[in-house]
N, C-alpha and C positions, 0 to 999 in steps of 0.2 A: 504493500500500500504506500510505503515512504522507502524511499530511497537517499542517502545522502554521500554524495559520491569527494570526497576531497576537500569539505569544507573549512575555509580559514576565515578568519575578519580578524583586522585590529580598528582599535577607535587610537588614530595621532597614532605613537609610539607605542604602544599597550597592544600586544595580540590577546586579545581575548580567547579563538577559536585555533587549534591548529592539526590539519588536515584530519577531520572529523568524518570517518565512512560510519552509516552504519545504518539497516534494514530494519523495519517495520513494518507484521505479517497485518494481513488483513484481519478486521476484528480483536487485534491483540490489545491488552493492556501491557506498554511499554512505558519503563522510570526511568529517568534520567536522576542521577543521585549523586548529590556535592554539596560542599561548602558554601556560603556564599562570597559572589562573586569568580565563582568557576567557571558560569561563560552559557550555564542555563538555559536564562532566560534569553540571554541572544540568541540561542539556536533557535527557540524557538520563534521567535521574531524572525529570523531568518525565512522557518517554513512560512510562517503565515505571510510575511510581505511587508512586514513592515522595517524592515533593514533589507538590505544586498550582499550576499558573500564576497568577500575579496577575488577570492578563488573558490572553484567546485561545482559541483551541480546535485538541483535539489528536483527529484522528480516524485511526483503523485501517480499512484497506478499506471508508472509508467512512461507520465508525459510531463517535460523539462516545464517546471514553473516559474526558475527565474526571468522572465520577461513580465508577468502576469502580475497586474496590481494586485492588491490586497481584497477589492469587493470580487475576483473574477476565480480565487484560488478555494478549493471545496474543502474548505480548512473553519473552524468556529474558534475562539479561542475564550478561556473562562479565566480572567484576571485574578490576582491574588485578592484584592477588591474588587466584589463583586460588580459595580459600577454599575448601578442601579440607579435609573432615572427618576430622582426624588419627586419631581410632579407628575408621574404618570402610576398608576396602579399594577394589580401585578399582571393581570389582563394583557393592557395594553405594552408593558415592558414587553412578555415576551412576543406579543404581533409586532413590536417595531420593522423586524429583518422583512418578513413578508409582505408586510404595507409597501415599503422602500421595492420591492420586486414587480407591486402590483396585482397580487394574490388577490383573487377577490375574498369580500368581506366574510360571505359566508364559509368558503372553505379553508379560512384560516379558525374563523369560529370554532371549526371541526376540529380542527389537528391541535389548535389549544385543549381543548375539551377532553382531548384523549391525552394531549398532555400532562393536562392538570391532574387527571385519572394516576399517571403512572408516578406522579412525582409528588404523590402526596398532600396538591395542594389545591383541590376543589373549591374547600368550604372559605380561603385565603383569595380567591380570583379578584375580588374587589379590594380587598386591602390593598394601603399605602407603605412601601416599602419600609418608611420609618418604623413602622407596628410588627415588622417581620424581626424573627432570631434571625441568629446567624446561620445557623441550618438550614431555615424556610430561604432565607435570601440566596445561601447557596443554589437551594434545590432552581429557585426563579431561574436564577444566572443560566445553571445547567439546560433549564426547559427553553429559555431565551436563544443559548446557541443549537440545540440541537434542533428545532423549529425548522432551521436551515437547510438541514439534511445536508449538514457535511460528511465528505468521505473522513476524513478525520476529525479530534476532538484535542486543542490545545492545552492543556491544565497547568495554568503557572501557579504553584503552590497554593490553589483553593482553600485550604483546610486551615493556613497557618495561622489565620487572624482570630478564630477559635480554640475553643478551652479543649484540655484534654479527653473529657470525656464525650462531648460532641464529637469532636473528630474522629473519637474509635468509633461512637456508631455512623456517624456520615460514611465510614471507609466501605463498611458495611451495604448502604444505599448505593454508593458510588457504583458499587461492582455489579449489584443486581440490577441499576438503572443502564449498565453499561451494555449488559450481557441483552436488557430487551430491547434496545435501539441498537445495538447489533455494528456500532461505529468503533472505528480503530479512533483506543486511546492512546495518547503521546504526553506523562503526567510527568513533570519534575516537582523537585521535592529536597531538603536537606534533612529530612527526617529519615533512619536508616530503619526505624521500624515501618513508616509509612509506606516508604518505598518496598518492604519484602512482603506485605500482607496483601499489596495492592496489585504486584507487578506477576503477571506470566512471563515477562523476561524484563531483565531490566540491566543496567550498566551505571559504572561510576565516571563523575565529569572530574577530569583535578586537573588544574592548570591549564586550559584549553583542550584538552589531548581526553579522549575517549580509554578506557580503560577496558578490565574485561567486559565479555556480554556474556548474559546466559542469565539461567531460572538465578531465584534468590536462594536458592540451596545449592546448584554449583558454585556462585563465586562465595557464598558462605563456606561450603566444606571445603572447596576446592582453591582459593585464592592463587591466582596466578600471579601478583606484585605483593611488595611489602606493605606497600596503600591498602590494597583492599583489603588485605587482612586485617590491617588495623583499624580502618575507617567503618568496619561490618562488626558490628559486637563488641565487647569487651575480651583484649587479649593480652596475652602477658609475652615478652619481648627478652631473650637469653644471649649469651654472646656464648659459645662455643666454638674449640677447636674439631675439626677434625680427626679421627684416630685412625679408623679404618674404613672401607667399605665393602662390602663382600655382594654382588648383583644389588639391587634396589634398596639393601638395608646399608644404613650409613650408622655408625657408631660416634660420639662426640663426649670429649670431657669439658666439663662444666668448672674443672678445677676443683676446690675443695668443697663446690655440694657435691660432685659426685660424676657419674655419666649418664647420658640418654640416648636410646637409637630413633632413629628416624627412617621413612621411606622414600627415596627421592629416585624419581628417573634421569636425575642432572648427576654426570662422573664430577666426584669432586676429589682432589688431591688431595694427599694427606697433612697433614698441619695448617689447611686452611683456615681462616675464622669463616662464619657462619652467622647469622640470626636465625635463633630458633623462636617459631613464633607458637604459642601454644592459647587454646580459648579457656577461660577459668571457669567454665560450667562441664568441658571434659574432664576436671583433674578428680580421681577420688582420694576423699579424705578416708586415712584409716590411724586408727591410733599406733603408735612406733611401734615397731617391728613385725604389725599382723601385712604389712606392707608385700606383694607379690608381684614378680616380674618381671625382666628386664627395666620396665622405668619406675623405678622405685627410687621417692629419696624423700630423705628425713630433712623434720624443721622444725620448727618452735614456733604458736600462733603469737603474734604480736598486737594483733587486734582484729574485732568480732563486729559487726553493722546486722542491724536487723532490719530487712525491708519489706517483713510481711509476710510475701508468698516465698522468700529465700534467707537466708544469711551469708556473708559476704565474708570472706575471712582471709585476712593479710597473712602470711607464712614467711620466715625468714629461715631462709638455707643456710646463709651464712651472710658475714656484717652488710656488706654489699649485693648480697643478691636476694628479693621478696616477689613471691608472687600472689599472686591474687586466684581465690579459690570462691566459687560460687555453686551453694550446696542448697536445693530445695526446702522449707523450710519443713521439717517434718518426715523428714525424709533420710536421714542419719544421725548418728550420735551428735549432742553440741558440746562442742570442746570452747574451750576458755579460756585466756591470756594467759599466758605462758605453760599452755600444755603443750607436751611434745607429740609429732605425729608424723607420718609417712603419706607421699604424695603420688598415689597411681596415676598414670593416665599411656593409652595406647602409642601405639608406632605412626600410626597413620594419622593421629591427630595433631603431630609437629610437621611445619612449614618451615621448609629451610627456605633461606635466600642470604644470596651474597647484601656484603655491604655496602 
């Protein structure tokens, strides 16, 4: 449905964008995920028409749209602010696009009608946008651009001007209002939860430059950079040497916490350094010595966070090295500042990369 073949822009001296490919199936919900000021929102200014690539080319099912103004591109786009026309009701907000087309009156009546139906907001048709939540004004926005019947559906961080628990359930509406207009989503975001709940595939923006792509569970288990690893979850970050490696299994000391093997398809030499990156909700806590494994290694808890649905718990290996352990709450023994303990965690769940 989107194609984006070579995209670059800078604004003055600042490259914002730089050579940016990357495919959008028809019907999919695709994330774009970064920091602010990663370059976002310009891309998507770019599809919709309201900027021009430096270099590249940006095609729609096919056919190149860099020439095409912004009213002629089958593109909607839903602002981070909803931009909701404070004199007009919610009615006529979303007829604006098909008055300006010259849709006659009654058959826009219609396709409102079934809009309002699916978007939850029948009994709201006559309200004045000041009287809407942030939810209902969302949902307008939504019914405002898809009216349109665009091939795609722009989403510059819709959600972020709402509280957190509005936005888990809008994430929720989001995907069922997505799945029954049947329009390829294109949603950025700097939220890293927002972006894996919401995304059938999604990819990270850092520094202009497109990162991995793929579901939120490949670049979560699989991180192909030392970015993604870090910027997807909470993870804990090791400096090790190389020892040995024998096919796929690599071995590394840790110095005086100890050693840990790893799985990697990259030959690495022996006495290399490394970053081992590891997630704190694979490590298990076990009290010292009931400890089993190849990655086995003992610490002393140095501090305990209680978040509710988890506990959070710092471990120190040695003066300079602590990791961070994340244990379900209710779900293991609770150990206590200055118990000592032993830290399991698999082969396959260390991410080497160079430094």
């Amino acid at each position: 449905m989107v194609r984006l073949e070579g995209i670059s822009k800078s604004f003055g001296s600042k490259t914002v964008l730089k050579d940016c490919s990357l495919t959008v199936d028809e019907g999919e919900r695709f994330v774009l995920l970064g920091q602010s000021g990663c370059g976002k929102t310009t891309l998507l200014r770019l599809i919709a028409g309201f900027e021009s690539p430096d270099r590249g080319r940006i095609l729609i099912e096919g056919q190149e749209v860099g020439g095409l103004p912004v009213e002629q591109r089958p593109v909607g786009f839903i602002f981070q602010r909803h931009a909701l026309f404070p004199h007009m009701n919610v009615y006529d907000n979303i007829a604006v696009g098909p008055r300006v087309r010259g849709i006659p009156e009654t058959e826009i009546a219609q396709q409102i009608g079934e809009l309002l139906e699916v978007t939850r907001l029948t009994d709201l048709r006559d309200a004045w946008p000041g009287r809407l939540s942030g939810g209902e004004s969302q949902r307008v926005a939504l019914a405002r651009a898809v009216i349109n019947k665009p091939k795609v559906l722009l989403l510059d961080e819709p959600l972020s001007a709402l509280d957190e628990s509005l936005r888990h359930n809008l994430r929720g509406e989001l995907m069922d209002m997505q799945r029954a207009f049947g329009i390829t989503f294109l949603f950025v975001t700097h939220d890293q939860e927002e972006a894996m709940s919401l995304a059938d595939r999604m990819s990270i923006l850092e520094g202009g430059s497109l990162l991995q792509v793929g579901t939120p569970q490949t670049l979560y288990d699989q991180p192909a950079d030392p970015f993604t690893a870090s910027f997807l979850g909470e993870i804990n970050r090791l400096e090790a040497t190389v020892i040995q490696q024998k096919g796929r299994q690599v071995t590394l000391s840790l110095q005086k916490a100890g050693t840990l093997t790893a799985l990697s398809d990259t030959p690495f030499e022996k006495n290399i350094r490394l970053n081992c990156f590891l997630r704190s909700e694979r490590i298990v806590l076990r009290d010292k010595g009931a400890g089993e494994g190849a990655n086995c290694l003992d610490g002393e808890v140095i501090q305990k966070f209680f978040f509710g649905n988890r506990i959070q718990y710092r471990v120190r290996l040695t003066h300079d090295c602590v990791l961070n352990v994340r244990v379900p709450y209710g779900e293991s023994a609770a150990w206590e500042k200055g118990d000592s303990v032993s830290l399991n965690f698999a082969h396959r769940d260390v991410y080497l990369f160079s430094p």
